[in-house]
Each structure stands twice: as C-alpha cells, then as structure tokens.
N, C-alpha and C positions, 0 to 999 in steps of 0.2 A: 342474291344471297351468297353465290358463288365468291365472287368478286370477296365479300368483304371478308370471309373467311379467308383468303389467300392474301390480306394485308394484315391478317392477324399471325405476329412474329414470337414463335415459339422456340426460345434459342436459350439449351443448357447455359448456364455459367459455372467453369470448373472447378472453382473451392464451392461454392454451392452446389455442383454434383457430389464433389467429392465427400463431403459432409451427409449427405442425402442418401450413400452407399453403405456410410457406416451406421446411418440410423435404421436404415432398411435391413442389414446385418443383424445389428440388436434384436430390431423385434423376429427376423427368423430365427436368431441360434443362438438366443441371450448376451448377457454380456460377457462372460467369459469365452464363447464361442468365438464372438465379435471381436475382441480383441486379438484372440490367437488365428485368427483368419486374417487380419491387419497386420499381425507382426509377419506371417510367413508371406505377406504379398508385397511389405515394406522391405524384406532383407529378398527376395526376388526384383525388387525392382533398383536396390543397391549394387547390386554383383551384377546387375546386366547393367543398368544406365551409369551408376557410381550416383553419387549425393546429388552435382549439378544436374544431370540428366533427370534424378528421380523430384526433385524441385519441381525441377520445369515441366514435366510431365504433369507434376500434382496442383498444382498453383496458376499456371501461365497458361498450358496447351494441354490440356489433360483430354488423354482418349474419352472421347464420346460414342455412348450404345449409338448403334444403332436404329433409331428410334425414328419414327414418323407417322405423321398425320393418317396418311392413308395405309391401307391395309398389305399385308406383306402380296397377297395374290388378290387377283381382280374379286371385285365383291359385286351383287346386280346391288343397285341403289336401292333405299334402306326403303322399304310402302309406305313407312309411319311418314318420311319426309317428303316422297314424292305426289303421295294425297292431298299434304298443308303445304308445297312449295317452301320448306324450308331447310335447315342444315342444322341439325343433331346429330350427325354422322364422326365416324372418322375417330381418329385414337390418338388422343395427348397424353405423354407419359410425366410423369409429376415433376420430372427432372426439365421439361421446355418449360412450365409454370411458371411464369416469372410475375410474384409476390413477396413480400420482404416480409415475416414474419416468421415466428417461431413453431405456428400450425402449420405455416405456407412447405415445412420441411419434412413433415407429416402426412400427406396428402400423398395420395394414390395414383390415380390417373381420369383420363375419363375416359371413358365409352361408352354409346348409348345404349341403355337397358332397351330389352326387347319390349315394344308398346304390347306385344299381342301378350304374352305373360305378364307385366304391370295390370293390364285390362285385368285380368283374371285376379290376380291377387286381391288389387281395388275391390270389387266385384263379392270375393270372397270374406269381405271383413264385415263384422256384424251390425253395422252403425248405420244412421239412416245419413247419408254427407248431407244434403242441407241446413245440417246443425254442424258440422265440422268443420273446419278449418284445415288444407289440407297445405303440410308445412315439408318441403325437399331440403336434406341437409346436403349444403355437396352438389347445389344443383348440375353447375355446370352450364350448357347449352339449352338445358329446360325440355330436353323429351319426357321427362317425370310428370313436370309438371303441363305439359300441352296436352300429354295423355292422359292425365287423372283430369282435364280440364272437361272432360267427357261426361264427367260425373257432374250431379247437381251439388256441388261444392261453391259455396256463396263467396269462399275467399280463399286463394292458394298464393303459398309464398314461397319464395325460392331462397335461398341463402347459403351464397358462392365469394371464398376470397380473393379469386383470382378476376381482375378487373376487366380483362378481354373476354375469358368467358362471358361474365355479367353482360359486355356487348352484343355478345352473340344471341345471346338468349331474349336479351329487350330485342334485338332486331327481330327475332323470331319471332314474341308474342306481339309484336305491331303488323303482323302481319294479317290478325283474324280481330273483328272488334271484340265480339264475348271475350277472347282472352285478354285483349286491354282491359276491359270493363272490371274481370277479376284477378287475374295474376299478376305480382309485383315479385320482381328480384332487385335482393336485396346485396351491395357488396360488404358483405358483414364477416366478422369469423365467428363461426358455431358455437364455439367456446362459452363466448359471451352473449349470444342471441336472446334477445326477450321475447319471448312466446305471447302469445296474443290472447286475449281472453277469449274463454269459451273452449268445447270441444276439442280435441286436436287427434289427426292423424299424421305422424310423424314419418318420413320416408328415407330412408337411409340404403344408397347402392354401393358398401363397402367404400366410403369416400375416404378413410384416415386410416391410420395406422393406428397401433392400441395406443397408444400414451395419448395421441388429442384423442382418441373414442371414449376413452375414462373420461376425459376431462369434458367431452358434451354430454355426455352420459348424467356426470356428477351435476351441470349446469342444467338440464331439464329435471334433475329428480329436485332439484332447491327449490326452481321456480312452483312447482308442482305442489311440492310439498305446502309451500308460503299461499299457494293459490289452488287449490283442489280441483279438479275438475277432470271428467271424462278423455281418457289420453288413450290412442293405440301407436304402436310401435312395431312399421313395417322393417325391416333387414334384409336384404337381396345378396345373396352368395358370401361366397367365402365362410364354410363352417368352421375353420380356424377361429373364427373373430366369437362363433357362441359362445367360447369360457368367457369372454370379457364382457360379455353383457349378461352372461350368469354372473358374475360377483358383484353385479345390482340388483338384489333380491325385490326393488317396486318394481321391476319386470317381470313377470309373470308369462312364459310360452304359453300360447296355447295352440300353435299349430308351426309344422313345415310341413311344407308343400313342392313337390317339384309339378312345375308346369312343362307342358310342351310347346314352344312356339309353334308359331306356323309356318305353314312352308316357307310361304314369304322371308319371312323375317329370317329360317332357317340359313337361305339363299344369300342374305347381306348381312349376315350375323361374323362380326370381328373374331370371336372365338373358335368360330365352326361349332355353336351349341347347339344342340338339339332339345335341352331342357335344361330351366333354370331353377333353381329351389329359393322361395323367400321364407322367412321367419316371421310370425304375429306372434306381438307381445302384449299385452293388458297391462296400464297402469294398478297396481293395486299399493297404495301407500300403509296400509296395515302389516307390510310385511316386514 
C-alpha cells in the first residue's frame, strides 16, 4: 500500500495555485479584503522583481508553500490503518490536487478524520443504519467510509473529484471483502451527485470552501425535496462553515458535539488534536 501511494504525484501548478490563493483569500476576508491584500502583494512584488520578475514568478515559477504528504514532525502510525493494513494517512493540501474543474479550485485538503471520534459520532445519531445509506462527501482515501463500514450500513458511498485519491481508496476497500461487498467510490463532483434512494446519512469532513458548500448543499436540498425521505447531515470541524449551512433552513441542528479522541489516534493525529467537534443536522423540509 506503501508503494502505491508514493507513485501518487501531487504537484502544485502555478497559475493554478495562484488562482486557489486568491479564492482562498475571498472566502477568508471577503472580496474587498481579497483584492486589497492582492493589490499590496502585486505592487511588493513590482518594486522588488519589476513586471518581468513578477510574470515569472506568478505564471512560470511561482513560489510553492511549503506543503507535504507527510507530517511536519514524526507522527506514531495512524491504529485505524495499522489494524486494516491500509493507507488513510498523511496530508494533501488542495493546491497538489490535480483536477480540472471549477469545484476542483474549491476543495480543502485531506486528512484523515479521527476513526475513534467518527465511531462516536456514527454511534451517536438516532437511526437505526441498516435502513441507511451511509454517503461521504469529499471522501478522499476513505477512512470515513472504512470506519462507518463498522456499522450495519447495507451501502456506503464515497464521492471524491480528485482521480488518485479515488485510487487510493478503491485500493483500500479491496483490501477487506465486507468492504467490496458494500462500499463504492465514486469519481464524481458533489455538486452534481445523485443521492440514492432510501435513508441517507450524509458525511461531510470540511471538504470545500463556502461557494461549492452552498452549491452541494443547494443540490441535496433539490434532490430531497423532488424525493422526500429520511436524511441526516453529519459536519466535522471548522465552526466557521455553521453560518453556511444555517442559510439552509431544511437543516435543522440538533446537536454539536466535541468528542475526545483517544490516545491512540491523539499520538498520529496531524493537527495535534485532542478533541474534535461534529455537527447533526435533521433534514426537515417543512422549514
């Protein structure tokens, strides 16, 4: 599993970063923000490089973060991966993503959510899964979905744009038969995802920025609406993002939560967290 992850090439492109700094600007400091942080970084980079310098800089060779797979300091290997011999680990930041799309410039990052708070959340929501359907937006590598595979959930789906992820994750779930048997990832964008009939438990671990979060947001509340039926909507960190999913009143809170991980997971945890908060929400179309 080693192996194949280190033939998976995650490599910024620079008018594609460069575009992805100032979407990323937007949604922290608005637009007007955005733009006066771009004029003062654009006339700093004129008076030291001059026009042909600042070109090439922004276009051709443009400085790249700092960014990599593995963790800034040693991390002990992740339990959830060393238990199933797989590879969920490790931190891609949205900028090595390479997807052509106009979600694809939207997208976050990944890193794997903690199994041991996933369990607890799961755990925590009122439904009985054997009637649910248990849907990852954003999967990514699929530790969402290989953890909530725990549950008696007759069918979970994964729905990831980026096409190497998608690999990594099929590699994963061929790894255990019950997970072939029920879990499919799908190379889809969220945007447009057709929701499957029946139940649904929807999982969401900060995968987008607000502009595509409105827009899956807006595409589950259609389908929903056209097709009624029993929906919950889990949300994992980032309380920035609860305004945006309060301005869809068929969401309905009904609980956050912060969990504790355990020590385990505390030990290979990317962030250094020691607890993580998710969000339940109830579909309620009446609202």
């Amino acid at each position: 599993m080693r192996d194949l992850v280190l033939r998976m090439r995650f490599v910024p492109n620079p008018p594609i970063l460069l575009f992805r700094r100032l979407v990323r600007s937007i949604d922290k400091n608005g637009l007007r923000g955005a733009v006066g942080r771009s004029y003062e970084r654009l006339a700093h980079s004129l008076a030291t490089h001059g026009v042909r310098g600042t070109l090439d800089r922004a276009f051709v060779k443009a400085p790249v973060p700092a960014v990599s797979s593995e963790p800034a300091k040693p991390r002990l290997p992740d339990p959830f991966d060393v238990a199933h011999g797989i590879d969920t680990s490790g931190y891609i930041s949205g900028a090595e993503m390479q997807s052509v799309s106009m979600s694809a410039l939207y997208t976050t990052a990944y890193v794997g959510f903690p199994s041991s708070v996933l369990t607890q959340a799961i755990a925590d929501v009122p439904v009985s899964p054997e009637t649910f359907t248990f849907v990852d937006l954003g999967c990514g590598k699929g530790r969402a979905l290989l953890v909530a595979a725990a549950f008696p959930f007759p069918r979970l789906l994964g729905v990831e744009l980026v096409p190497d992820l998608c690999h990594i994750a099929r590699a994963n779930i061929a790894t255990n038969p019950d997970w072939v048997s029920r879990v499919t990832v799908l190379n889809e964008d969220a945007t447009t995802f057709s929701y499957p009939d029946g139940p649904l438990l929807v999982y969401l671990f900060h995968p987008f920025l607000a502009p595509v979060l409105r827009r899956v947001l807006a595409n589950l509340e259609r389908q929903l609406r056209r097709s009624p039926r029993e929906t919950y909507v889990l949300y994992a960190r980032n309380p920035h993002y609860d305004e945006v999913l309060r301005r869809f009143p068929f969401l309905h809170e009904i609980s956050e939560t912060s969990y504790l991980l355990s020590p385990e997971d505390v030990a290979a945890d990317y962030f250094d967290m020691t607890e993580e908060s998710v969000t339940l929400y109830s579909v309620d179309l009446c609202r």
